[in-house]
N, C-alpha and C positions, 0 to 999 in steps of 0.2 A: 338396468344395464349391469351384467356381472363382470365385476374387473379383478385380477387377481390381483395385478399389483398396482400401487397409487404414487406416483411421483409429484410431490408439491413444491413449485418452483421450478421454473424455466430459462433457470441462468447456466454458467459454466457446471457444476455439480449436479444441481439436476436432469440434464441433457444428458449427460452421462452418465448418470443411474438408472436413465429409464432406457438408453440404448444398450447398456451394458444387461439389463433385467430381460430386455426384449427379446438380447444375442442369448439370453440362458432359454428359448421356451414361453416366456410369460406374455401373458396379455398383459400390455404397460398402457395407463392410462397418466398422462400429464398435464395436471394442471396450473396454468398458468394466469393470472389476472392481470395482462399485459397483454395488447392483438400481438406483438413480437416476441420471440422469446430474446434472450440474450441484450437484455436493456442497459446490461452494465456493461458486458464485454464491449459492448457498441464504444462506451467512455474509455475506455484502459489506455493508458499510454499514449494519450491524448489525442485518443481517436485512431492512433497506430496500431493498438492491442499487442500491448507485448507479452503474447502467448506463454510463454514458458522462459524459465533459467537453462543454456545448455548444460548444468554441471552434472557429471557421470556417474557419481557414487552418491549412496543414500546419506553417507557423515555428509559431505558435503552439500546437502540440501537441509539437512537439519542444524546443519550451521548456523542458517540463512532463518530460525524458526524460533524466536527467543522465546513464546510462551508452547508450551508443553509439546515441546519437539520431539520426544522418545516415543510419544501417544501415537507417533504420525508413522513410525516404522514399518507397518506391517501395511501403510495404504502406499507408500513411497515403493516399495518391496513390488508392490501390484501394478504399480504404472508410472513408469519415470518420465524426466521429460522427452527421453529417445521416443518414447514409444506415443506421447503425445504429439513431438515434432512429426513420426509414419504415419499417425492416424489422419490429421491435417492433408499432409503431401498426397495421402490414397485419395483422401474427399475433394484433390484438386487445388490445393492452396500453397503455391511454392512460399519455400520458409529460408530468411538469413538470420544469418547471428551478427549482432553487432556488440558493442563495446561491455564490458563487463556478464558476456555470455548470454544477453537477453536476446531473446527470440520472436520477429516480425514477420507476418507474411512478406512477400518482395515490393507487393503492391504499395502497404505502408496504407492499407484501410482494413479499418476495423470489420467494415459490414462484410467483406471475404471468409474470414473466422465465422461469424454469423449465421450467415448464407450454408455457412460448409454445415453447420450444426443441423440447420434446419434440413439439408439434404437428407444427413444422417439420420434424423428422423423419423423421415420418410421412407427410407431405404428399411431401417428395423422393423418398421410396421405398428410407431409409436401412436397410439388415438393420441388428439389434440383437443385439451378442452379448457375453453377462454370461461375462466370463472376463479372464482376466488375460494380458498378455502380457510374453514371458517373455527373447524372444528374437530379433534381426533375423538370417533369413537372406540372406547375401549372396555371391552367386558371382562369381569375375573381377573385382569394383568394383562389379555392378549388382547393387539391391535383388530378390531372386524370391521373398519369401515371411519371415511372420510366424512365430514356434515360441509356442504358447500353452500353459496348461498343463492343460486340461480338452481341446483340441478337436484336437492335435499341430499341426503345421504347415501354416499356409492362405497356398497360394501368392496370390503379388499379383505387377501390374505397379509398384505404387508403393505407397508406406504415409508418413502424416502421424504424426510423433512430438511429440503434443500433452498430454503427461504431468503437466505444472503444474511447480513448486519444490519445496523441501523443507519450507515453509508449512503449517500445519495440518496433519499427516500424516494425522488420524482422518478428511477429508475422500477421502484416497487420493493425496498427493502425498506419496513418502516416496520419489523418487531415482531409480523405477525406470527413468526414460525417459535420466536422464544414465550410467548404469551401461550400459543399450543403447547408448547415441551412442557411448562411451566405447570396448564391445566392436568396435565396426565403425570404431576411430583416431579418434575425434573428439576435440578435447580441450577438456575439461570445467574452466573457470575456478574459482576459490574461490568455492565457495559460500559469501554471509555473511548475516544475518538484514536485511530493507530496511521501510520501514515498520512495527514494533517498538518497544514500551516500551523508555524506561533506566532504567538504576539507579545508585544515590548511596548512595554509607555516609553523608552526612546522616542522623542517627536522627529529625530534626525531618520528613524526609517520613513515616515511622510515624508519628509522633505527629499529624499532620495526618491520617490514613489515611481516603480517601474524600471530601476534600477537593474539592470542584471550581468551580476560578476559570472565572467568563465574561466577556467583554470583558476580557481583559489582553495583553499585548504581550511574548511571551518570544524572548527573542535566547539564539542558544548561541555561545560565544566563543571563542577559542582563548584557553587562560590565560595561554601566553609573550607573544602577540603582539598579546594585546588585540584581533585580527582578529576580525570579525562573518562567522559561517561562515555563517547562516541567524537571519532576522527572520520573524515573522508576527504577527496579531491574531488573539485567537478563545478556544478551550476548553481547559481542559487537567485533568487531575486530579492528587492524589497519591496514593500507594499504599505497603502497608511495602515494597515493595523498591529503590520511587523513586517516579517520574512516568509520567503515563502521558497518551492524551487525545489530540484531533485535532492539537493543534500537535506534539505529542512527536512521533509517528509521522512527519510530516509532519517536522522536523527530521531523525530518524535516517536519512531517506535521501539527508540531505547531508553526513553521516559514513560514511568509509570504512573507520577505526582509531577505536575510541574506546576508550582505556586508562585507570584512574587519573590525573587531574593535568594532562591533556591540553584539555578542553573544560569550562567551566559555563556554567549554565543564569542567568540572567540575565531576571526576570519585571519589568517593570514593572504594576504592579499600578491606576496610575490614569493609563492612556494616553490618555485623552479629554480630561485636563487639560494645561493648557501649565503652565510651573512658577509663573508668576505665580496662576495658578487654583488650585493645589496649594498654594500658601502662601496663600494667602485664606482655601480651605478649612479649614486645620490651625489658621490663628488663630482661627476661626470657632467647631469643635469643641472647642477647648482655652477659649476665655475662656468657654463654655456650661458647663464642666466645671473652672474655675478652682481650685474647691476640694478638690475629687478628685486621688486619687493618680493618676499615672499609666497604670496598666495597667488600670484602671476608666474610660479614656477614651476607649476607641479602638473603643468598641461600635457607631459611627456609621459610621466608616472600614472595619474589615475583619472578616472571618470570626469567629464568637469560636474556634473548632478553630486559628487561624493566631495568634492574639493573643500567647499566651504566648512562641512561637520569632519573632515580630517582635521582643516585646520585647530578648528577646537577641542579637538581631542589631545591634538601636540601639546596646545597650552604656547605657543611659541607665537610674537605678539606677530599676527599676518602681514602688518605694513612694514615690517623689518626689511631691511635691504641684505640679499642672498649672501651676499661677503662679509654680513655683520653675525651671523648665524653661529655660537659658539658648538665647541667640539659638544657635550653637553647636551645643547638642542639637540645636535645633529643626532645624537644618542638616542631622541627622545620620538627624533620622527620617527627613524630606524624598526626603533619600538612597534611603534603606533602604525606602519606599516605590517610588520609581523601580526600583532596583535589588535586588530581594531575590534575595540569590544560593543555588543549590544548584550543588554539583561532582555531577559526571557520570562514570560511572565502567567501566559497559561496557551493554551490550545485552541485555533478556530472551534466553532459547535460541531459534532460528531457529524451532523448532515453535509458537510465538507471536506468530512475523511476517506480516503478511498478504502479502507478495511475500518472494522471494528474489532476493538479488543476485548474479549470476555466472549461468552457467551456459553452454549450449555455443558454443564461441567462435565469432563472430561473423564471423570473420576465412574460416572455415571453410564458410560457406553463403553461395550467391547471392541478393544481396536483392534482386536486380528480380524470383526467383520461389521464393524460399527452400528451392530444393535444396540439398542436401550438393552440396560441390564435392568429397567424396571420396567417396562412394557413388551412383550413378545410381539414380534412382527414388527416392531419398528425400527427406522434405519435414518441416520444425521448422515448429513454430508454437507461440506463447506464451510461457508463461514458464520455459519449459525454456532460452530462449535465454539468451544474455548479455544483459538487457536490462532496462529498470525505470526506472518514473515515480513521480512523485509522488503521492500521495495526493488524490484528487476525480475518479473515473471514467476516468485514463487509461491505470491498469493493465487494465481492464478492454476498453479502446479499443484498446490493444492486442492480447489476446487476439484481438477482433476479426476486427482490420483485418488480422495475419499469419495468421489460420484462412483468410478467405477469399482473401487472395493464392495461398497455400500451395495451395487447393481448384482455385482457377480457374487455376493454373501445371500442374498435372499434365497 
């Protein structure tokens, strides 16, 4: 079977190097060791797929891109997310934008995006082939041919190594495309979990378990330096092992180390008030509840699951009676309100992160057409690379935008 070009992996990235390869001319052969392709897009955005970031300029998506953002210019430049939101809407998938510019089909199901991939295709004239690969053959420095292990060796002029992270493995990202790069000198950065829950020996997030704050404002801090590593508004949960929730995630991928002792988590819990509002409030609640003990007071103010580990946070003795409450305390709830703290302590296992961080350095591929600068004919895309954004469609903008660079470079 002679194939010109070999696209491994049949996620976001790879679908779009091998249609993008297809739209140049090429016989594209893709393979996939999954009967579906798009096993992870199927997960995103919890089963919503939140497609893409609307934002409109290339800064502004490399904002969004804390590890080697400037690498990403010349693929951003090739396919923004306008041009990923037409491609969709052409293949039949109406698309909104919801809060922070993230972008869903209307439907609010994943298998639509999917579906629409698999059209696409079909429509390019992509061969489809359920098999795993296993192996790059490479002769002199130039790429001639794939080693698979159902179909032996299908020679190629080029092959797209579009394999995902080490993220969900049960999806089919489980390393095998960096252990390839790796066999043909490429060298493969520290993988570490990016977008991922943490965890806290606070036994107070058990106790909360299932917990989940909306509208609060949790900052994560360096403990020495009192430095604000990462702020945001929004969702978050608790869970027994820690936190978890769109802020969390969205936090860990502005940690690079997070050991014991190093960072906590720092929740204001009534960010919509200034402190003058917050102390109007509390005297408001408190003289309604004058004659009540304290920890019978607070039924207005917060969670009843959060009551109890609030009150030990005050230090303010709970059987107190509300009118015995000195100015002082009341300082102290105040506080403790603003600032309820949990330590942070390290990262769920990488197989629960929805990206991974590292992967083939960066240093090592051309990015105006994402060839290996040490093998001819080869071509990365996604998030096999060293590379990773933040949480709201622009891991996803990525896959993208490198599938089709990587497509339309061969």
């Amino acid at each position: 079977m002679q194939n010109e070009v070999l696209v491994i992996g049949g996620g976001a990235a790879g679908v779009m190097a091998a249609c993008s390869a297809a739209e140049q001319g090429h016989s594209v052969t893709l393979i996939e060791k999954n009967e579906r392709i798009g096993r992870k897009v199927m997960i995103t955005g919890k089963g919503r797929c939140n497609v893409t970031n609307a934002t409109d300029t290339v800064e502004g998506l490399l904002d969004n891109v804390p590890v080697n953002p400037r690498f990403l210019y010349s693929a951003f430049h090739c396919f923004m997310p306008a041009d990923t939101m037409a491609l969709f809407e052409s293949l039949g998938v109406p698309l909104k934008v919801e809060r922070g510019n993230r972008v869903f089909p209307v439907s609010d199901k994943s298998v639509d995006i999917v579906d629409a991939l698999d059209r696409w295709l079909k429509k390019s004239g992509v061969h489809r082939l359920h098999d795993t690969a296993e192996h790059l053959v490479v002769e002199d420095g130039v790429l001639t041919g794939v080693q698979t292990k159902n179909h032996g060796t299908l020679p190629a002029m080029a092959a797209v190594l579009a394999t995902g992270g080490l993220s969900y493995p049960r999806t089919g990202s489980t390393g095998d495309g960096h252990r390839m790069a790796k066999e043909v000198g490429h060298t493969v950065t520290d993988l570490i979990p990016s977008l991922v829950p943490m965890t806290s020996n606070d036994p107070a997030c058990a106790e909360m378990q299932g917990l989940s704050l909306r509208n609060v404002q949790v900052t994560v801090a360096d403990v020495k330096t009192g430095k604000t590593v990462y702020s945001d508004f929004g969702e978050m949960l608790f869970t027994h092992f820690g936190v978890s929730g769109p802020l969390i995630l969205s936090a860990s991928s502005h940690l690079h180390t997070l050991k014991e002792g190093e960072f906590e988590l720092r929740i204001d819990l009534k960010p919509a008030l200034s402190d003058e509002q917050l102390e109007a409030r509390l005297l408001r609640d408190f003289e309604a509840n004058s004659n009540k003990e304290f920890r019978n007071a607070l039924g207005g103010l917060l969670p009843r699951s959060m009551i109890p580990v609030f009150l030990r946070k005050t230090g303010v003795d709970p059987s107190k009676k509300v009118h015995q409450i000195t100015r002082e305390e009341r300082r102290q709830i105040e506080q403790t309100l603003r600032q309820f703290t949990i330590p942070l302590t390290g990262f769920r296992p990488v197989e629960e992160a929805i990206v991974t961080s590292g992967g083939v350095s960066v240093k090592e591929v051309d990015p105006k057409t994402l060839q290996s600068k040490l093998v001819q004919g080869l071509y990365f895309a996604g998030e096999l690379l060293d590379v990773d954004a933040y949480t709201g469609g622009f891991n996803l903008q990525i896959a993208f935008s490198t599938g089709r660079l990587a497509g339309l470079s061969i």
